[in-house]
BASELO-652525 format. One record per residue (C-alpha): residue number from 1; residue in one letter; x, y, z. Coordinates in Angstrom, 3 decimals. Layout:
N
> k,r,xx,yy,zz
> NUM,A,X,Y,Z
...
END
This chain:
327
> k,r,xx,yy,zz
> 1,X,-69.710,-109.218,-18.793
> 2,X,-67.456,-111.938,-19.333
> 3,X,-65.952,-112.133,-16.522
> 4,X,-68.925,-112.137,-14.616
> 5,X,-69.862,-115.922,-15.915
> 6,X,-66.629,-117.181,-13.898
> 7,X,-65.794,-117.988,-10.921
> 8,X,-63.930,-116.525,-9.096
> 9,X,-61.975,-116.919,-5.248
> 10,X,-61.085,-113.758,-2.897
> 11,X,-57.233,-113.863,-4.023
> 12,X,-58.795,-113.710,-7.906
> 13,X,-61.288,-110.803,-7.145
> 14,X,-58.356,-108.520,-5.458
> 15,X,-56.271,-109.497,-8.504
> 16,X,-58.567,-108.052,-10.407
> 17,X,-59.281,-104.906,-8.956
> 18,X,-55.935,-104.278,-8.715
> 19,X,-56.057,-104.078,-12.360
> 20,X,-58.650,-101.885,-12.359
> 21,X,-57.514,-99.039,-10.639
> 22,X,-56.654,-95.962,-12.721
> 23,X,-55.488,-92.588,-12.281
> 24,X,-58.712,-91.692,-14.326
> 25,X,-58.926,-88.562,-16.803
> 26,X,-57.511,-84.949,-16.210
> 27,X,-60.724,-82.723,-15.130
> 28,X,-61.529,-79.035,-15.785
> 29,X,-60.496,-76.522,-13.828
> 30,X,-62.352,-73.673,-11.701
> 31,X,-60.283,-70.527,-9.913
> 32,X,-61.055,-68.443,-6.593
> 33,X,-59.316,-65.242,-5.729
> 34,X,-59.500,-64.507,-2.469
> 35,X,-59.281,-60.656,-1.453
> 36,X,-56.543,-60.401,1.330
> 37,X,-53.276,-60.298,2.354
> 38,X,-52.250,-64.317,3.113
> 39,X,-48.781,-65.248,3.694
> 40,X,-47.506,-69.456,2.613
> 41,X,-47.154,-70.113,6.279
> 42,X,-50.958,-68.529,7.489
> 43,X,-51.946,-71.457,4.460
> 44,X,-49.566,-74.069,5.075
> 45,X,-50.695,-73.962,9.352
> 46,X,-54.601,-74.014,8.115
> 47,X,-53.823,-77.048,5.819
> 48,X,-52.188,-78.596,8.256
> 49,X,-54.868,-77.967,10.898
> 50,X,-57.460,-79.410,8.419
> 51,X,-54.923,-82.557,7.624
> 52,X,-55.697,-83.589,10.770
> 53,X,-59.267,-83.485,10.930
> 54,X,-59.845,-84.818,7.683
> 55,X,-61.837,-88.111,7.353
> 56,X,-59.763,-91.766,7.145
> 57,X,-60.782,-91.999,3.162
> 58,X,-58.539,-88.827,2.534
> 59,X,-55.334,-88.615,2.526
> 60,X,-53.873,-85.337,2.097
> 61,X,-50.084,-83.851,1.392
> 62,X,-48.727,-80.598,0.865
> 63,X,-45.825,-78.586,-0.435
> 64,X,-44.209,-75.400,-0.872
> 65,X,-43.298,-74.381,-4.597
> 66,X,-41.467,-71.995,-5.554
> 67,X,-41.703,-68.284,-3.522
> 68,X,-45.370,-68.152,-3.757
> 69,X,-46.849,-71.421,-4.192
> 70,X,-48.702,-73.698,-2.188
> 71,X,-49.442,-76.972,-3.090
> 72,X,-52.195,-79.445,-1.642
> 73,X,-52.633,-82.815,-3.362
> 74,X,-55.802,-84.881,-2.118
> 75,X,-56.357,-88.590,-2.872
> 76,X,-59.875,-89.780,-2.533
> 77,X,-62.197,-92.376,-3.357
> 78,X,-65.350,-91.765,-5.670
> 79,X,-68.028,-94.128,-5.103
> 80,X,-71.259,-95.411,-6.516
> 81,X,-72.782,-98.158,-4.986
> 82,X,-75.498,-98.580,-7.656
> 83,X,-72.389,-99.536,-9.644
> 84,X,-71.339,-104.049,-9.505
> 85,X,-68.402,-104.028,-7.145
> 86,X,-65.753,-103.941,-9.579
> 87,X,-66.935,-100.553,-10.843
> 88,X,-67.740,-99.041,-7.507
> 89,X,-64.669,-97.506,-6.457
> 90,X,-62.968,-95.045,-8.381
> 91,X,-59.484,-93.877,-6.906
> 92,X,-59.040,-90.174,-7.728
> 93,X,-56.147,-87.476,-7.427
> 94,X,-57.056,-83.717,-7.054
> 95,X,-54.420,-80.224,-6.926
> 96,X,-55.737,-77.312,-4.618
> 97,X,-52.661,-74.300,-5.563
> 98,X,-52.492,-71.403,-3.565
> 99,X,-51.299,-68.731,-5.620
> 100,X,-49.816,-65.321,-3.321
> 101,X,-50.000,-62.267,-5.114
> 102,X,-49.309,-59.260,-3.047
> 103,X,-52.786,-58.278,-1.455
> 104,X,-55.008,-61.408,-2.754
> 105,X,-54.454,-65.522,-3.356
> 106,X,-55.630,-66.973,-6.644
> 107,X,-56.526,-70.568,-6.006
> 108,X,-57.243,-72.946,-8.471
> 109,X,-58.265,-76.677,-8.282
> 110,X,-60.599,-79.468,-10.346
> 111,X,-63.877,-78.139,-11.048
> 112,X,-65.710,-80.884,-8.978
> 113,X,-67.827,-81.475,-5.464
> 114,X,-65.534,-83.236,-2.986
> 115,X,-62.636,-80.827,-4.042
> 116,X,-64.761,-77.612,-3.859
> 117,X,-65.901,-79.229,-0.309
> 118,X,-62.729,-79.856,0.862
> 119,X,-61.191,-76.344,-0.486
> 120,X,-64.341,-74.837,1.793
> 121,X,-63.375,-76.275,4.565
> 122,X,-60.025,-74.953,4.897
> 123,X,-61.612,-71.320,3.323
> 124,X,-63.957,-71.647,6.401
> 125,X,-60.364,-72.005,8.620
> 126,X,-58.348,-69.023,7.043
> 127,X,-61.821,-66.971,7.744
> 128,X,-61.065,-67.882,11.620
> 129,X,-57.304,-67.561,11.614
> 130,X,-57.804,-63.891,9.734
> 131,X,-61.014,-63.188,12.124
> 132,X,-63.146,-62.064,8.946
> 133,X,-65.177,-63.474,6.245
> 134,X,-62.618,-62.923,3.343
> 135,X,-64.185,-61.546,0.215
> 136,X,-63.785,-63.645,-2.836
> 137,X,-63.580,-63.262,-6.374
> 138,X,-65.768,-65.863,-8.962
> 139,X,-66.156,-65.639,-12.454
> 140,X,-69.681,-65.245,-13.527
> 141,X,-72.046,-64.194,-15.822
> 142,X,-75.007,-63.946,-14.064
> 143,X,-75.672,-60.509,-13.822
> 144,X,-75.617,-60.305,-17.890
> 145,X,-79.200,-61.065,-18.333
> 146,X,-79.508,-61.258,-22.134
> 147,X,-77.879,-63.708,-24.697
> 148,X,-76.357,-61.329,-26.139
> 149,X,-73.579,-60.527,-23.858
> 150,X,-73.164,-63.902,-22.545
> 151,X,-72.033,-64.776,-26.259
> 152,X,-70.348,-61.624,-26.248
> 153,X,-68.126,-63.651,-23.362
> 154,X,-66.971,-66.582,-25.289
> 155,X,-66.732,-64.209,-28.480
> 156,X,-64.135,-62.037,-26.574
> 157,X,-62.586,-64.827,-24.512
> 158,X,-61.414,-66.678,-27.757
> 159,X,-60.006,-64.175,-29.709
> 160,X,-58.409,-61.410,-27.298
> 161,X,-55.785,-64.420,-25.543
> 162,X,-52.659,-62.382,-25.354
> 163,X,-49.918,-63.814,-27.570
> 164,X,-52.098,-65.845,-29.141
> 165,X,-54.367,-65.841,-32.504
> 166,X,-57.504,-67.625,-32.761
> 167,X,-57.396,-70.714,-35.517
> 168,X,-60.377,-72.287,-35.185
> 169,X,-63.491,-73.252,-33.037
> 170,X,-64.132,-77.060,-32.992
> 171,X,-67.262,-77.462,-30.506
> 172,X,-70.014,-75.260,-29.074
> 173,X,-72.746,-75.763,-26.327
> 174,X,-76.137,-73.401,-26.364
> 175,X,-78.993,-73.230,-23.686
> 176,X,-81.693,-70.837,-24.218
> 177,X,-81.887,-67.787,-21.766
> 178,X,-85.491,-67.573,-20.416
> 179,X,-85.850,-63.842,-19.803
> 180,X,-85.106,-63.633,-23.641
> 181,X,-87.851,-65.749,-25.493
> 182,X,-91.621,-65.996,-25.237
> 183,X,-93.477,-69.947,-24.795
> 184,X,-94.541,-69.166,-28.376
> 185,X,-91.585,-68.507,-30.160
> 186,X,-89.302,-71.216,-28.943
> 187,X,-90.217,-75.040,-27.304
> 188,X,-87.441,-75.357,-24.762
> 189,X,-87.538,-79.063,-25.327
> 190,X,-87.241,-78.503,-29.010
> 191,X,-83.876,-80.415,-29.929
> 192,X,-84.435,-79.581,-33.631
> 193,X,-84.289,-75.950,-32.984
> 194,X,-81.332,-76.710,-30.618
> 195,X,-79.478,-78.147,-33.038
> 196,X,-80.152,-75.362,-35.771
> 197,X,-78.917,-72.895,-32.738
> 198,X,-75.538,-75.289,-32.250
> 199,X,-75.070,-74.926,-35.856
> 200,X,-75.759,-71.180,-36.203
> 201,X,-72.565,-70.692,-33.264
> 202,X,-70.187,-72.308,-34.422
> 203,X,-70.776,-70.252,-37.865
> 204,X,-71.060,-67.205,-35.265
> 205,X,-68.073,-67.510,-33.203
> 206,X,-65.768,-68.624,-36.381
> 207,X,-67.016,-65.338,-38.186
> 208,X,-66.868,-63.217,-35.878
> 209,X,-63.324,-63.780,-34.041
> 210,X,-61.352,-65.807,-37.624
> 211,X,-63.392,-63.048,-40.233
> 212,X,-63.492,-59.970,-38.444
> 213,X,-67.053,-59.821,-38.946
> 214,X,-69.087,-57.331,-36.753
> 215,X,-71.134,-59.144,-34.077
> 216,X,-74.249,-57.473,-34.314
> 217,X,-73.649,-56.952,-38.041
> 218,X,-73.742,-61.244,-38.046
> 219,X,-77.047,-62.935,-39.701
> 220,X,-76.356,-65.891,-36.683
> 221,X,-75.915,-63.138,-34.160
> 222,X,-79.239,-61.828,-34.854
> 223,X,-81.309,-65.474,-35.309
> 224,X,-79.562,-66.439,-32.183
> 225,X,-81.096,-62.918,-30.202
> 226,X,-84.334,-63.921,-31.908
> 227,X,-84.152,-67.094,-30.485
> 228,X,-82.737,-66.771,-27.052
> 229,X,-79.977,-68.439,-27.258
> 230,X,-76.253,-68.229,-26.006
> 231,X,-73.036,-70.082,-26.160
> 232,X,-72.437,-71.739,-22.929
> 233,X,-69.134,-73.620,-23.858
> 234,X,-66.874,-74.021,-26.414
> 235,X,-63.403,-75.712,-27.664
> 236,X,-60.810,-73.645,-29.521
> 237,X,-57.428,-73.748,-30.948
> 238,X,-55.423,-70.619,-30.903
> 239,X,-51.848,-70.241,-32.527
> 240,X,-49.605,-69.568,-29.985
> 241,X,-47.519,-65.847,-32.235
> 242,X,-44.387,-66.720,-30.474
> 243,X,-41.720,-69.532,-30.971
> 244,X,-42.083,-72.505,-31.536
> 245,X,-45.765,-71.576,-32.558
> 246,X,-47.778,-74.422,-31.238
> 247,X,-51.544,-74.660,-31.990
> 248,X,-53.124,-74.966,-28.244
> 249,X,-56.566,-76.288,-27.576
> 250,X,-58.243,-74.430,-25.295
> 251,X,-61.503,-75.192,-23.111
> 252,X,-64.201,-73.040,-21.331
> 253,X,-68.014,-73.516,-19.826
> 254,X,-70.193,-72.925,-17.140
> 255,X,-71.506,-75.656,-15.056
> 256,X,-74.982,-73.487,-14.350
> 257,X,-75.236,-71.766,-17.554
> 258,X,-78.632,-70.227,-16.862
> 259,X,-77.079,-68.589,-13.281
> 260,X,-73.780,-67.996,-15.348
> 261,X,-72.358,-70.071,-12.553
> 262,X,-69.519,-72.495,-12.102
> 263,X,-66.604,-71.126,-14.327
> 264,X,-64.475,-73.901,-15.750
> 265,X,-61.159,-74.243,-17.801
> 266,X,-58.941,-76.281,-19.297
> 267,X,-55.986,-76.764,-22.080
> 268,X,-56.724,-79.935,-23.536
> 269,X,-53.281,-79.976,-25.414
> 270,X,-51.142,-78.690,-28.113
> 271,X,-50.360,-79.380,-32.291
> 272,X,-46.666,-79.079,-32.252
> 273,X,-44.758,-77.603,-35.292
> 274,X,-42.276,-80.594,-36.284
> 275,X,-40.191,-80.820,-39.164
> 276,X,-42.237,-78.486,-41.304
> 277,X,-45.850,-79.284,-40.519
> 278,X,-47.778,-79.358,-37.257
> 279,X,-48.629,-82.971,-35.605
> 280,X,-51.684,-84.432,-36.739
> 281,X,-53.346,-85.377,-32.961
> 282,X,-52.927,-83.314,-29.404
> 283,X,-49.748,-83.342,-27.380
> 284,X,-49.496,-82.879,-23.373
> 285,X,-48.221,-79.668,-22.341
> 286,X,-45.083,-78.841,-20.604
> 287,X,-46.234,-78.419,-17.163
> 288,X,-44.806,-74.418,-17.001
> 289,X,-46.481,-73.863,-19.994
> 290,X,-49.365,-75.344,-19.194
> 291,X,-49.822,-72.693,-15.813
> 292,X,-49.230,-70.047,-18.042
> 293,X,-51.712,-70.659,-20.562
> 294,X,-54.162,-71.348,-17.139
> 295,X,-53.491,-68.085,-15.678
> 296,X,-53.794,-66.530,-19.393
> 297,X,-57.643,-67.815,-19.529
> 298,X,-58.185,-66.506,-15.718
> 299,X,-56.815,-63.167,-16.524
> 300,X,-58.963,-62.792,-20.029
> 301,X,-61.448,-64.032,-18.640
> 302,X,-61.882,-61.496,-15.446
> 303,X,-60.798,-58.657,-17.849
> 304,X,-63.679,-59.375,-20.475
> 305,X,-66.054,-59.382,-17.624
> 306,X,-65.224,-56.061,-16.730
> 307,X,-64.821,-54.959,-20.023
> 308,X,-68.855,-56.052,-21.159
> 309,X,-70.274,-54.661,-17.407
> 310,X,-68.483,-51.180,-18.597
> 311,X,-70.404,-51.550,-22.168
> 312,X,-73.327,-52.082,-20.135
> 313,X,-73.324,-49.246,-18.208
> 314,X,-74.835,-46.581,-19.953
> 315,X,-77.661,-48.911,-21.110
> 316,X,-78.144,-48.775,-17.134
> 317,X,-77.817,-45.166,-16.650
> 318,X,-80.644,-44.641,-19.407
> 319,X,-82.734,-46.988,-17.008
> 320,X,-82.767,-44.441,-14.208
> 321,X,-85.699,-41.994,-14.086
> 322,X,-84.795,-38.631,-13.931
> 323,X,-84.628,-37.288,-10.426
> 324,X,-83.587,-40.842,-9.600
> 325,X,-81.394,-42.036,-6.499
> 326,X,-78.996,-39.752,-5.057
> 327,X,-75.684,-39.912,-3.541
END
C-alpha cells in the first residue's frame, strides 16, 4: 500500500519484483500407480518427447535417481491478472517422481492443476508408446456411501502407520454426506451445527485411535451418523517407536470430499527428541526420511481401503435377492 503512493521508474519497478519472487510454500501431495510394466528409459524418452513440446513458460528438467527413480522438476509461472502487477506472477517449482516397482510405477507429484495437467500429458504419451490405455490406481472413497466408513478411513489411517504410534490429533475438517441426512434434520448451511460436528471429531478420532475406545461404541460416533457427517481431513502427530523417536506431523484430505476424490498428503514436519525433551515447534525432515514416511501414508492408505471394502462385503451380499445374478 505504501509503496503504491511513490513513484516509481522502470529500473525501480524490476528492482522490486526482483524482491518479490519466492520459492513459495511446500504443497500437498497426491500419488498415481500406474498398472504396467515401465522401464526408466520408456519414461525418460516420453519426458523427453514432451520437453520439447512443452509451452515457452515451462521449463522442464529431468534426472535419473537411484535404480528406480525418475525425476521431473517443472518451473512455472502462476498467474492472476485480477491481482496489481506486483502480485500477479507467482514463480513456482513442482516434482513429478516416477517410482518402478516390478509390474507397476507409483508416481507422485503436488496435488495441484498445472502439475496434474502436465503429468497427463506425458500419461497420454506412455499410453501411445505402450499402445494401450494403462490402468491406474487412485485413492478414493467414493464408493463408501455412508459417513460412517469414510470416518472409518481417517480413524484407521491415523492409528495403524507402521512403526509409528498415534500422539495426538490437532485439526479436523467435516462435510455432511447427503445420502445420509434428511432437509429436516440438518441445514447444510448451518455453521453452528458444523462447528458442534468439528468439535464432536476431534473428541472422536482422539478416543477412538489414543483410548482404544470402540468406534461404534463412541457417543460422537453415533451423533456424527445421526447427523451425516464425516471427517474429510485431519492433522496428526504420531511417535515415530524407533530411534531417535521423533514426533512427526502428518497430513491427509480429499480435495472433493463428497466424490471421495482428490487424495492428498503431506508430512508437515517433525518434534525432535534433544537433550531430554522434544523441540517445542516443527523441524524439516531429512529428505530420505521424508519419502519414507510418504510411501508409509500411500501404502496405509491403499491397504485401509481394501481393508473397509472387505468389511463391506457381506453387508452387500445380504443386498442380493435370493435367486440373484449368476456366474
Amino acid at each position: 500500500h505504501q509503496l503504491s503512493l511513490l513513484p516509481h521508474d522502470y529500473h525501480d519497478l524490476n528492482i522490486i519484483l526482483d524482491h518479490r519472487e519466492h520459492a513459495g510454500r511446500a504443497e500437498k501431495l497426491t500419488s498415481v500407480t500406474l498398472n504396467a510394466v515401465l522401464t526408466i528409459e520408456e519414461i525418460k524418452e516420453v519426458v523427453k518427447e514432451y520437453t520439447g513440446e512443452s509451452p515457452a513458460d515451462e521449463t522442464i528438467t529431468s534426472f535419473v535417481k537411484g535404480a528406480d527413480q525418475y525425476i521431473v522438476n517443472l518451473k512455472y509461472s502462476d498467474i492472476d491478472y485480477g491481482k496489481t502487477r506486483l502480485v500477479q506472477r507467482t514463480p513456482k517449482e513442482a516434482g513429478i517422481e516416477f517410482h518402478v516397482e516390478g509390474d507397476k510405477t507409483v508416481i507422485r507429484m503436488p496435488s495441484n492443476a498445472k502439475v496434474k495437467e502436465v503429468f497427463s500429458k506425458i500419461k497420454t504419451k506412455l499410453n501411445e508408446k505402450k499402445k494401450t490405455d494403462i490402468p491406474t490406481d487412485l485413492i478414493e472413497i467414493g464408493e463408501f456411501t455412508t459417513a460412517a466408513s469414510r470416518t472409518e478411513f481417517f480413524t484407521s489411517l491415523i492409528s495403524k502407520l507402521k512403526g509409528f504410534k498415534l500422539d495426538n490429533v490437532t485439526s479436523v475438517k467435516v462435510e455432511p454426506i447427503k445420502n445420509d441426512i434428511g432437509e429436516d434434520e440438518l441445514d447444510l448451511e448451518d455453521d453452528q451445527n458444523k462447528e458442534q460436528a468439528k468439535q464432536e471429531a476431534l473428541a472422536l478420532v482422539r478416543n477412538v485411535a489414543l483410548k482404544g475406545e470402540t468406534l461404534l461404541a463412541s457417543e460422537e460416533y453415533q451423533s456424527l451418523l445421526k447427523k451425516g457427517f464425516f471427517i474429510t481431513s485431519i492433522i496428526w502427530r504420531a511417535k515415530q517407536t524407533s530411534s531417535p523417536y521423533p514426533i512427526v506431523e502428518f497430513e491427509a484430505a480429499f480435495e472433493e470430499p463428497e466424490a471421495g476424490k482428490g487424495f492428498k498428503y503431506s508430512v508437515r514436519g517433525a518434534l525432535n527428541f534433544v537433550e531430554g525433551e522434544y523441540t517445542k515447534t516443527l523441524r524439516p525432515i531429512e529428505t530420505e526420511d521424508k519419502e519414507k514416511f510418504l510411501t508409509l501414508i500411500e501404502q496405509t492408505a491403499t491397504a485401509t481401503i481394501a481393508e473397509i471394502r472387505k468389511g463391506l462385503m457381506p453387508n452387500v451380499a445380504e443386498a442380493v435377492e435370493p435367486g440373484g445374478p449368476k456366474s
